[in-house]
N, C-alpha and C positions, 0 to 999 in steps of 0.2 A: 504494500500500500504506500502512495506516495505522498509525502507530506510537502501538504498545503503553507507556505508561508507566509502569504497576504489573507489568512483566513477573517474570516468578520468577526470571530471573540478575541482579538488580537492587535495589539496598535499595530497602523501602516509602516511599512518594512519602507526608509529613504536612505537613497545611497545611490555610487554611480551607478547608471544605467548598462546597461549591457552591450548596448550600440557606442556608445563612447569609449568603454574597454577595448570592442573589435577598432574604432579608430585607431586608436593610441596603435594597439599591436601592428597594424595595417602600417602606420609610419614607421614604426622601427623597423616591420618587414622591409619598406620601401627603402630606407635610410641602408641597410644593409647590404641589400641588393646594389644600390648604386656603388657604395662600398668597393664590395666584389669588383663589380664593372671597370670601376677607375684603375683599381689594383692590377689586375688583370690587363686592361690596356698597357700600364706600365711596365710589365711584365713580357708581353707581345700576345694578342690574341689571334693574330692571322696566322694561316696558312705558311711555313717556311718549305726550304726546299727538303730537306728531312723530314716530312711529319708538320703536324700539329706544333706549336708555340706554345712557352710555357703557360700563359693566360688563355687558349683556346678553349678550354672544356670550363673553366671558372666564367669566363665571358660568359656563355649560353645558361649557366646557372646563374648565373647573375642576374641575366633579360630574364628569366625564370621566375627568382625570389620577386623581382622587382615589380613584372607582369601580377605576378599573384597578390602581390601587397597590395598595389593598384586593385584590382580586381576587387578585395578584400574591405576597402577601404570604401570604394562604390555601394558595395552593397550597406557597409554599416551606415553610413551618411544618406545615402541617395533609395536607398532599396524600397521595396515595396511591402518586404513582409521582416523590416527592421524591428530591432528585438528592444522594447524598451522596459522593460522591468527589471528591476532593480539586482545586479552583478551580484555587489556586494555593499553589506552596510558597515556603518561606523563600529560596532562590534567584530563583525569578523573580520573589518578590515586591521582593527586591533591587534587580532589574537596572530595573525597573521606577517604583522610587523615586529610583532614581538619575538618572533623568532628571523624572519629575514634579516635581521638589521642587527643583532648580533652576529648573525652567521658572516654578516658581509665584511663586520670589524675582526673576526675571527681571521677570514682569508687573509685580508692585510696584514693581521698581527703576523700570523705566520712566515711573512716575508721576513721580517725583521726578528723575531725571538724563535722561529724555526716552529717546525709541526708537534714539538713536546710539551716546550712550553707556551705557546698558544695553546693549545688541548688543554693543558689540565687547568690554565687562566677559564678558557671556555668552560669546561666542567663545570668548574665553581661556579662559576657566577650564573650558570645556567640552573643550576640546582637551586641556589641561592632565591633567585629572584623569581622562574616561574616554577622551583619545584616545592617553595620553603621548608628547604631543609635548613639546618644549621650549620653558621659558617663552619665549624670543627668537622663536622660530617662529610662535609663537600669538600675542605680541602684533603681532606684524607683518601676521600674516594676519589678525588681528580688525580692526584701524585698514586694512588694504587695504581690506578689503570694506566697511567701514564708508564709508571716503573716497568708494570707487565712490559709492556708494547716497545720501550726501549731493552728490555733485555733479549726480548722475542728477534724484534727485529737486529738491533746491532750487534749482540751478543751472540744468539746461538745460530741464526741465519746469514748473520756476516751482511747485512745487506741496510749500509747508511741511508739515512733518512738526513731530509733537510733539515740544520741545524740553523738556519734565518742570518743574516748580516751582521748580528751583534754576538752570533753565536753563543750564548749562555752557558752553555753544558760544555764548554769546553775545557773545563776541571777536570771533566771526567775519562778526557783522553782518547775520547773517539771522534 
């Protein structure tokens, strides 16, 4: 049974539309695709006397992505049987941020403090904040698993993992 969420014993559900979501996506389709395209040119998309050029197959994916975005983009704006009920509301767009935008501070850290210590930073705070645990809990269970993962990997698989720019663990000799 599928559940009703603009039901009538229930406040109205406002939030973006579904047709502005397909926009948005439609442009970055489009923005990509020219992307590709330019890349590509620069790259040589024609025909050489050997073969195909290294942009030749990216080109035509390109006119692809790009075609299809357009396309994409028509329908959500311009269409006939455009979708305009409500994507997502202020609530789920919450719960939904609440994890993206860590994860996104997460990737970065690990450039600079490597994939150990960003993990077990993440851990924490991830527990912390939407799991409410206690800070003592979470740091213990981020450096657990963290420890696991560097013995697994460096130690008995022999097989380095990025250690980020400022390299942290480099006490440790590996």
């Amino acid at each position: 049974m599928e559940h009703d969420e603009n039901s009538a014993d229930g406040p109205v559900r406002t939030g973006v539309a579904t047709h502005v979501v397909e926009a948005v996506v439609a442009l970055v389709l489009v923005a990509i695709g020219l992307v590709v395209i330019y890349e590509s040119q620069r790259l040589g998309s024609g025909w050489t006397s050997d073969g195909p050029g290294a942009g030749y197959f990216p080109f035509y994916i390109g006119v692809i992505i790009t075609i299809s975005g357009a396309g994409i983009l028509y329908q959500a704006l311009l269409g006939k049987n455009r979708k305009t009920e409500v994507f997502v509301d202020s609530v789920q767009l919450k719960r939904v941020l609440s994890v993206l935008l860590p994860a996104t501070v997460y990737v970065g850290a690990i450039s600079l403090l490597g994939i150990y210590v960003a993990s077990a930073i993440y851990i924490a705070l991830f527990m912390v904040f939407l799991g409410k645990y206690s800070w003592v809990k979470s740091a213990i269970a981020a450096l657990v698993v963290n420890t696991v993962f560097f013995c697994m990997f460096e130690v008995w698989f022999k097989v380095p993992l990025f250690k980020g720019a400022l390299d942290p663990l480099r006490f440790l000799g590996y």
